[in-house]
DRENDO-1510 file (C-alpha; in Angstrom, 1 decimal, always signed):
<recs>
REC; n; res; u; v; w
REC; 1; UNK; +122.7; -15.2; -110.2 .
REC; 2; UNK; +120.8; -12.5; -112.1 .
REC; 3; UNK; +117.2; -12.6; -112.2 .
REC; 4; UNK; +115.0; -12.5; -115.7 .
REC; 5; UNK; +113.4; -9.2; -115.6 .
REC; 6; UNK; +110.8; -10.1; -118.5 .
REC; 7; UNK; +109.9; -13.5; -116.4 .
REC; 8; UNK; +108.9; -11.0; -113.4 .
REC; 9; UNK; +107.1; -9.0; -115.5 .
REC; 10; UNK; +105.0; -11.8; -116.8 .
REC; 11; UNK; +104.1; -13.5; -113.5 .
REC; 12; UNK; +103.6; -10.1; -112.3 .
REC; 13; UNK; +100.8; -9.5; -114.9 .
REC; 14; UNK; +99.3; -13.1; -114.1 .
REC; 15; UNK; +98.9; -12.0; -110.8 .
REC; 16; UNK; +97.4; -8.9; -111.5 .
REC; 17; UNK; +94.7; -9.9; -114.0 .
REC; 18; UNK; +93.8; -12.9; -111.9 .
REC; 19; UNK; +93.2; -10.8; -109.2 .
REC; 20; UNK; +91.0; -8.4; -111.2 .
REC; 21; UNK; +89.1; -11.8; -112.2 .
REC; 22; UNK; +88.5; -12.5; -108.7 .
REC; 23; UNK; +87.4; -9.1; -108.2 .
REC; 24; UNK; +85.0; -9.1; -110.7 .
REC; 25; UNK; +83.4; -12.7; -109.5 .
REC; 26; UNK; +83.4; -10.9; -106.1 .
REC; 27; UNK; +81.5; -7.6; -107.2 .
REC; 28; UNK; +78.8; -9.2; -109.6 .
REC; 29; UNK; +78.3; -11.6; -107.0 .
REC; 30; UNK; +77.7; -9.0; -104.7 .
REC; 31; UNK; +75.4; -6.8; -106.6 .
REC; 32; UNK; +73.7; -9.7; -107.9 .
REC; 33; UNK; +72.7; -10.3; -104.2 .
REC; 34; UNK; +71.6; -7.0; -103.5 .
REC; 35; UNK; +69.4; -6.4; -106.6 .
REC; 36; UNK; +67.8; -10.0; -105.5 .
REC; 37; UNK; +67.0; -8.5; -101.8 .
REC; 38; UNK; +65.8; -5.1; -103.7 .
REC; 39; UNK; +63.1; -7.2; -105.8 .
REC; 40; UNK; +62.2; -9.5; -102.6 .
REC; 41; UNK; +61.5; -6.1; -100.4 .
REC; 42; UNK; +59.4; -4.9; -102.8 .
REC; 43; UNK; +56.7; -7.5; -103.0 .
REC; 44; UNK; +55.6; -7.4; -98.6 .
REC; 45; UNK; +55.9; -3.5; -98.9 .
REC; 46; UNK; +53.0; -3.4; -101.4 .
REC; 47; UNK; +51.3; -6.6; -99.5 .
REC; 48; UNK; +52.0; -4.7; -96.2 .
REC; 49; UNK; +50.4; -1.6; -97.4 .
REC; 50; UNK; +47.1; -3.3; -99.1 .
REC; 51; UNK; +47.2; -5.2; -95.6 .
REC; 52; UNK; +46.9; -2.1; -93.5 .
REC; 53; UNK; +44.7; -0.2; -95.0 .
REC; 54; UNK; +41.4; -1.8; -95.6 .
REC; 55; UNK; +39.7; +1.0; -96.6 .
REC; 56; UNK; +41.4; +1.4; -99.8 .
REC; 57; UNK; +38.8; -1.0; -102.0 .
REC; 58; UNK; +36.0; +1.3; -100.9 .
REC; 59; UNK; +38.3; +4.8; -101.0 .
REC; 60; UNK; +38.3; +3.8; -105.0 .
REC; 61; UNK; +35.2; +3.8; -104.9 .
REC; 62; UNK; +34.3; +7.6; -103.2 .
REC; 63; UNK; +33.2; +10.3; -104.6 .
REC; 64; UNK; +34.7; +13.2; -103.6 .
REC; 65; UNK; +34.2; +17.0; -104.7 .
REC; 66; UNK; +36.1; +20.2; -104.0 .
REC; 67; UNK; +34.8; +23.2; -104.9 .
REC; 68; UNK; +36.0; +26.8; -104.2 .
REC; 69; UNK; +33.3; +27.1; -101.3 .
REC; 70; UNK; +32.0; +23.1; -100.5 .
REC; 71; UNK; +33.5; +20.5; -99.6 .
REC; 72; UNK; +31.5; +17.1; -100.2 .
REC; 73; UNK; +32.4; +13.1; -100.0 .
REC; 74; UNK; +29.9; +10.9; -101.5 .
REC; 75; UNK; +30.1; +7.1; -100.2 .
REC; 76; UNK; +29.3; +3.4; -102.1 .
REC; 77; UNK; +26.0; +2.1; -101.6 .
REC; 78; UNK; +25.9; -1.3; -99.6 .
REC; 79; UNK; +29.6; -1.3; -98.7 .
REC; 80; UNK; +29.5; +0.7; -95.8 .
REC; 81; UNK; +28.3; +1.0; -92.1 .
REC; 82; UNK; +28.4; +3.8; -89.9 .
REC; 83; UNK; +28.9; +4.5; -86.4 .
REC; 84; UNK; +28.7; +6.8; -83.5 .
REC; 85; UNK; +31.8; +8.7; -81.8 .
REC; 86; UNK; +31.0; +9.9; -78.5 .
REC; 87; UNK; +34.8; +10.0; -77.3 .
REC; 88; UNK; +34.9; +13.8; -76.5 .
REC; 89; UNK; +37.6; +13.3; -74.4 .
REC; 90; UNK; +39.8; +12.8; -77.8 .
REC; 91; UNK; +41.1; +14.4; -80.5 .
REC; 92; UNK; +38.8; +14.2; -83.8 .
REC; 93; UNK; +41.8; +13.7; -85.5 .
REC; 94; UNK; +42.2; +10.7; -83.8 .
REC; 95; UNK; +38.8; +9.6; -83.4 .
REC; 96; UNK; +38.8; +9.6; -86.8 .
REC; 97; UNK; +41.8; +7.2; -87.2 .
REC; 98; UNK; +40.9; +3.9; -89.8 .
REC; 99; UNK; +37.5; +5.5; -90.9 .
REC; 100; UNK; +36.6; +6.5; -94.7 .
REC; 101; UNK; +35.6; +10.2; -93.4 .
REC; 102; UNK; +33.6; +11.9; -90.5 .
REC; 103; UNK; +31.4; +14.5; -89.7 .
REC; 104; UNK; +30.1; +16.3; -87.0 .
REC; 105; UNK; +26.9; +15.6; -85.7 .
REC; 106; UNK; +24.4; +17.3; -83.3 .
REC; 107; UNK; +24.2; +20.5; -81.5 .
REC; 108; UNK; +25.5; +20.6; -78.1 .
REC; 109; UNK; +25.1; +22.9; -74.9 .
REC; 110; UNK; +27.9; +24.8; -72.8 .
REC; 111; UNK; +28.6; +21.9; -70.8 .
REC; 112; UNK; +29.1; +19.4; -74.1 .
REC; 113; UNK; +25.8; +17.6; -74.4 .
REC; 114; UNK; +24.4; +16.9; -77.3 .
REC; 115; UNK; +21.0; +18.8; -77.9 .
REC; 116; UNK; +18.2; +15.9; -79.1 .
REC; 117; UNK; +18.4; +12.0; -80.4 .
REC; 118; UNK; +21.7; +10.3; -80.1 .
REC; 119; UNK; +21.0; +6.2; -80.6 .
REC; 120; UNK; +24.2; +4.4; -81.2 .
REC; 121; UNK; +23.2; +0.9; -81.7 .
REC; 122; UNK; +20.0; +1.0; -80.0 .
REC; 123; UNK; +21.3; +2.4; -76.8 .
REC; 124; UNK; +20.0; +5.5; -76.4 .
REC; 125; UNK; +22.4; +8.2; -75.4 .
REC; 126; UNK; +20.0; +11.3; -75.4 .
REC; 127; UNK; +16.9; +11.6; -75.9 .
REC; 128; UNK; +14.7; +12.9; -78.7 .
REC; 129; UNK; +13.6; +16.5; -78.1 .
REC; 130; UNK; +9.9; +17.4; -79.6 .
REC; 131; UNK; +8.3; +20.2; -80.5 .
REC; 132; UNK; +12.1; +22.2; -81.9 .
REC; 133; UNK; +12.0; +24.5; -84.6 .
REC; 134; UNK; +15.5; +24.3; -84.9 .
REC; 135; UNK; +15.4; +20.8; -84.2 .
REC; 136; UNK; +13.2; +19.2; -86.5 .
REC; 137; UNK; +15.0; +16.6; -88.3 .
REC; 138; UNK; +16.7; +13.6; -87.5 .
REC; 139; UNK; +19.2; +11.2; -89.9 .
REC; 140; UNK; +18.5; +7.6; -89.0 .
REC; 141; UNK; +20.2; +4.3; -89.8 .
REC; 142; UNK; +20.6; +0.5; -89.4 .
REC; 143; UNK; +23.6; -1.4; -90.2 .
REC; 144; UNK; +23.6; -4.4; -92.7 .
REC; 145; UNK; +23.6; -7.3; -90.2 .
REC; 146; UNK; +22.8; -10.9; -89.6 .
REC; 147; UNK; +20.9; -11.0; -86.0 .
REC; 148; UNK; +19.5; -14.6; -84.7 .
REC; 149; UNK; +19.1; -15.6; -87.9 .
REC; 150; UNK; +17.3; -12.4; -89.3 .
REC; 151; UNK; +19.0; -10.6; -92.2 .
REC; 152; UNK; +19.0; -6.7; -91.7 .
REC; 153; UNK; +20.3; -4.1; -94.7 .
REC; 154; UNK; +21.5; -1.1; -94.5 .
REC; 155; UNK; +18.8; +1.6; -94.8 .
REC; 156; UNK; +19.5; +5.3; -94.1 .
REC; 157; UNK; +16.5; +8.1; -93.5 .
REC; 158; UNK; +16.2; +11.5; -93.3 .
REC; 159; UNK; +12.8; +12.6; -91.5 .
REC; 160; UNK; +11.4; +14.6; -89.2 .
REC; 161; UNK; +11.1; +14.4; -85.8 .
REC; 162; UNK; +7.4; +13.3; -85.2 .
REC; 163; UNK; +8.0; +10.1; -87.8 .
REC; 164; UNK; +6.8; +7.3; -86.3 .
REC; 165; UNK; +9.3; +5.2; -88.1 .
REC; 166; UNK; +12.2; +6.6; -85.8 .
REC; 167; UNK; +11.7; +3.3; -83.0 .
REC; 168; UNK; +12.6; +1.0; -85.9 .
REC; 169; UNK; +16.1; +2.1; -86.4 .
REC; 170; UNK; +19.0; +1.1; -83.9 .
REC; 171; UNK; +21.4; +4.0; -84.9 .
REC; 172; UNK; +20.4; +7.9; -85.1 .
REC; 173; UNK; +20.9; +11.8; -84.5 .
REC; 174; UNK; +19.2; +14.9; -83.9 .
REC; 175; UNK; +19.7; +18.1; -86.0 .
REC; 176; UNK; +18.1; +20.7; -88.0 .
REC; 177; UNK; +16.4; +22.3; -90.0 .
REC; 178; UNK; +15.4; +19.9; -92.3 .
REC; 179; UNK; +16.2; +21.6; -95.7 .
REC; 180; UNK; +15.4; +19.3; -97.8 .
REC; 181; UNK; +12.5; +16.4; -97.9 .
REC; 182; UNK; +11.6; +13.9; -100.7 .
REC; 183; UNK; +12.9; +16.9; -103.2 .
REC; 184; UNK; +11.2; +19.6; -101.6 .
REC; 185; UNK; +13.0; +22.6; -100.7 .
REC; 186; UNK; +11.6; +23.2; -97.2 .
REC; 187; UNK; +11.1; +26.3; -95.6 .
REC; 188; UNK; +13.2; +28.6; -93.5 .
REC; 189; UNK; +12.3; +31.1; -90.8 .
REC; 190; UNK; +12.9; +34.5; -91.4 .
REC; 191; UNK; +15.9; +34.2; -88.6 .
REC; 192; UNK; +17.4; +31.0; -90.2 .
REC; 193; UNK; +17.5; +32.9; -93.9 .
REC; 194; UNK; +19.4; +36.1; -92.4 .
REC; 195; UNK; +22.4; +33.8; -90.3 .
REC; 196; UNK; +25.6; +33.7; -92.6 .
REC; 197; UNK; +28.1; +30.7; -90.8 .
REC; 198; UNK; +30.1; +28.0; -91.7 .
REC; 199; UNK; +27.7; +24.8; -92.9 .
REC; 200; UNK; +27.5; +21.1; -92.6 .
REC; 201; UNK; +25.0; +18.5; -93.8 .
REC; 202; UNK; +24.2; +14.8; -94.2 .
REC; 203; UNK; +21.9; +14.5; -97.8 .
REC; 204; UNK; +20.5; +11.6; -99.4 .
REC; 205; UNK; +20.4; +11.2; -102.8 .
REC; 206; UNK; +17.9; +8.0; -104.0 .
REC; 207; UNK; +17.3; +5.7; -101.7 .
REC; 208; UNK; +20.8; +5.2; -100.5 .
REC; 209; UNK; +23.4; +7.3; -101.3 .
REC; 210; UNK; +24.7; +9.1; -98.6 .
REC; 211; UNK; +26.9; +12.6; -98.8 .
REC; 212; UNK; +28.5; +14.6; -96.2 .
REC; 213; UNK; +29.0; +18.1; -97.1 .
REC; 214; UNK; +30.6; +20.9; -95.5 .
REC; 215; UNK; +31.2; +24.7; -96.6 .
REC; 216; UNK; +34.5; +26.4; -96.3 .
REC; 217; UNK; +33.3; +29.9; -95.6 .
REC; 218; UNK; +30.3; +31.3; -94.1 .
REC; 219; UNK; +27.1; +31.4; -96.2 .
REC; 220; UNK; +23.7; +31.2; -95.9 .
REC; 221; UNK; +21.5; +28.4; -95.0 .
REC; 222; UNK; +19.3; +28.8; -98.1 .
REC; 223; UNK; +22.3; +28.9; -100.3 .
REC; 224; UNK; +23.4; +25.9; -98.8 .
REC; 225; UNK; +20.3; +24.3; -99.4 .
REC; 226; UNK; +20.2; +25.2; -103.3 .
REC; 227; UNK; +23.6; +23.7; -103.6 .
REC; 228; UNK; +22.9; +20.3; -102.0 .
REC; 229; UNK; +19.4; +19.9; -104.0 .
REC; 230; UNK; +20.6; +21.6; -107.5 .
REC; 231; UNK; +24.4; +20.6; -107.6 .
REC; 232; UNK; +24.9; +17.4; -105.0 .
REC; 233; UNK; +21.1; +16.5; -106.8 .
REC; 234; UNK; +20.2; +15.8; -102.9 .
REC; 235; UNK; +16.9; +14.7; -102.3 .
REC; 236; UNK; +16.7; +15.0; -98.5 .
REC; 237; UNK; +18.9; +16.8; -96.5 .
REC; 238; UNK; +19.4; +17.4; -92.9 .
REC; 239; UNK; +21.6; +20.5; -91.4 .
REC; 240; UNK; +24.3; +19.7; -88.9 .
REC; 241; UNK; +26.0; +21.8; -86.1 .
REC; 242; UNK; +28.2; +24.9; -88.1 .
REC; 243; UNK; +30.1; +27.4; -87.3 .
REC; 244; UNK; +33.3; +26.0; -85.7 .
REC; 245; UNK; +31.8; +22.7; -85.1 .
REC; 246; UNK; +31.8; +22.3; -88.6 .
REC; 247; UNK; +34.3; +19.6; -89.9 .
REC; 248; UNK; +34.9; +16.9; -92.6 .
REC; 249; UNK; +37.7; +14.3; -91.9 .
REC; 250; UNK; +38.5; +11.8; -94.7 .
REC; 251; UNK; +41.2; +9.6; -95.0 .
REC; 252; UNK; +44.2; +10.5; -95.9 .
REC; 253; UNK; +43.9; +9.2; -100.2 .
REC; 254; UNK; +41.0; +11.6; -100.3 .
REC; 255; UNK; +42.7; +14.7; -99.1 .
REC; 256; UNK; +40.1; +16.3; -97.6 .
REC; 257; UNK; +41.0; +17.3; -93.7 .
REC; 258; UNK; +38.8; +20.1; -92.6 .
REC; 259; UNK; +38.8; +20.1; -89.3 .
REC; 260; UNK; +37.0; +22.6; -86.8 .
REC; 261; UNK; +37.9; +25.4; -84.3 .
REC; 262; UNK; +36.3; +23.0; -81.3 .
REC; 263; UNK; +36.0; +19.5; -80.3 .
REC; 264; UNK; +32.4; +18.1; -80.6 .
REC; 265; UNK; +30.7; +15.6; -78.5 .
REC; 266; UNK; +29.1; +13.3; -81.6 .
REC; 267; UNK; +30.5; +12.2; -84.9 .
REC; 268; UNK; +29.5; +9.8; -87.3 .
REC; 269; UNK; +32.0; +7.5; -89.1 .
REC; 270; UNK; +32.1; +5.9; -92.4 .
REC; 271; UNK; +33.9; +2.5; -91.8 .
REC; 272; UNK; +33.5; -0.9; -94.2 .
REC; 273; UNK; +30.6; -2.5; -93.5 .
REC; 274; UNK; +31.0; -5.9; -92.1 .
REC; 275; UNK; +30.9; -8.9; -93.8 .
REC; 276; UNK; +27.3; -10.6; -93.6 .
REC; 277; UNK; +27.3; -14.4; -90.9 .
REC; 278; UNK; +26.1; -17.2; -93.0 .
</recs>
């Protein structure tokens, strides 16, 4: 019996555009799902990110400035506390790991002790040293805190070493020289003026704004002081450790990663402060 050729054909094209039907359920179904799992992923990445890092409310809120030769980070007043890093033994890359920025602190000797006042929440880890004319300054601090009831706020000071009011404040370090003091340029010996080296500084500007500042090339200590006073509109300053101790470390928004040729045995953090008990 012979066979209808044009009835194949026909069933044949059912077939065929059934089966692209079904393919084309099968595909939009499929893409459908993955755009849906795209969107989904999206929302916890953003979540996640906001989650881990803590610091970015208060990195919005930085100042920062580069210029060809400084290097300065200006923080929020109020919103943060700062601490002492005494973890020679690491990295300052890593000891600067979750905080806003760092700096280096004091001077230290050949066998990595820091030279004068280190208080890190009222322990005292060195002790003041008197009667230095390099060493004539000291930065001091107390977090904001509820304590037994007694509210404490944040309240940095630069002054010098003979100020009586250094025993009222739980955190501290020892530098110099003072350059700057209630908007006074101070003076410099005739040794201190000649030096050209690398240059970092902790500078108050009103009451509380605090700056870190570094230089990126060797310079002198009076220039230094000029900018911080005339540019940075400083109104105390203190001089840190230079040379290759000299490094700024902020987070990684800011940008700025200027690290030293040498490890140093004190740093002070910028990190949140915390949230007041009621």
């Amino acid at each position: 019996m012979l066979s209808n050729p044009t009835k194949k054909s026909n069933k044949k094209s059912k077939i065929s555009s059934n089966l692209y039907i079904v393919f084309l359920h099968i595909f939009y179904g499929l893409f459908s799902t993955i755009n849906l799992l795209a969107i989904d992923h999206q929302k916890p990445v953003a979540n996640h990110a906001e989650a881990a890092n803590p610091l970015l409310p208060l990195i919005s809120q930085t100042i920062y400035t580069q210029t060809e030769d400084y290097l300065a980070i200006s923080f929020p007043q109020g919103k943060i506390a700062l601490e002492i890093d005494t973890r020679k033994e690491l990295a300052v890359e890593d000891r600067c790991f979750q905080a806003i920025a760092c700096i280096n602190g004091n001077f230290f000797s050949e066998d990595f002790k820091p030279l004068g006042l280190v208080k890190n929440n009222s322990l005292l880890l060195s002790p003041l040293k008197h009667n230095s004319k390099l060493l004539n300054g000291v930065f001091l601090w107390n977090n904001a805190s509820s304590q037994n009831g007694a509210q404490q706020t944040f309240k940095p000071l630069i002054t010098t070493t003979e100020d009586s009011a250094i025993q009222n404040y739980h955190f501290g370090i020892q530098a110099g020289p003072l350059l700057l003091l209630k908007g006074t340029l101070l003076p410099l010996s005739k040794a201190q003026k000649e030096k050209r080296a690398e240059r970092a500084a902790i500078c108050l500007a009103g009451k509380e704004k605090i700056t870190f500042v570094v230089s990126k090339k060797r310079i002198l200590l009076e220039e230094f002081a000029k900018y911080l006073i005339f540019s940075l509109k400083c109104s105390s300053a203190l001089n840190l450790d230079g040379g290759s101790s000299t490094q700024l470390v902020a987070a990684k928004e800011i940008g700025i990663r200027h690290f030293g040729r040498t490890n140093v045995p004190v740093l002070i953090k910028v990190l949140p402060a915390k949230e007041k008990k009621s």
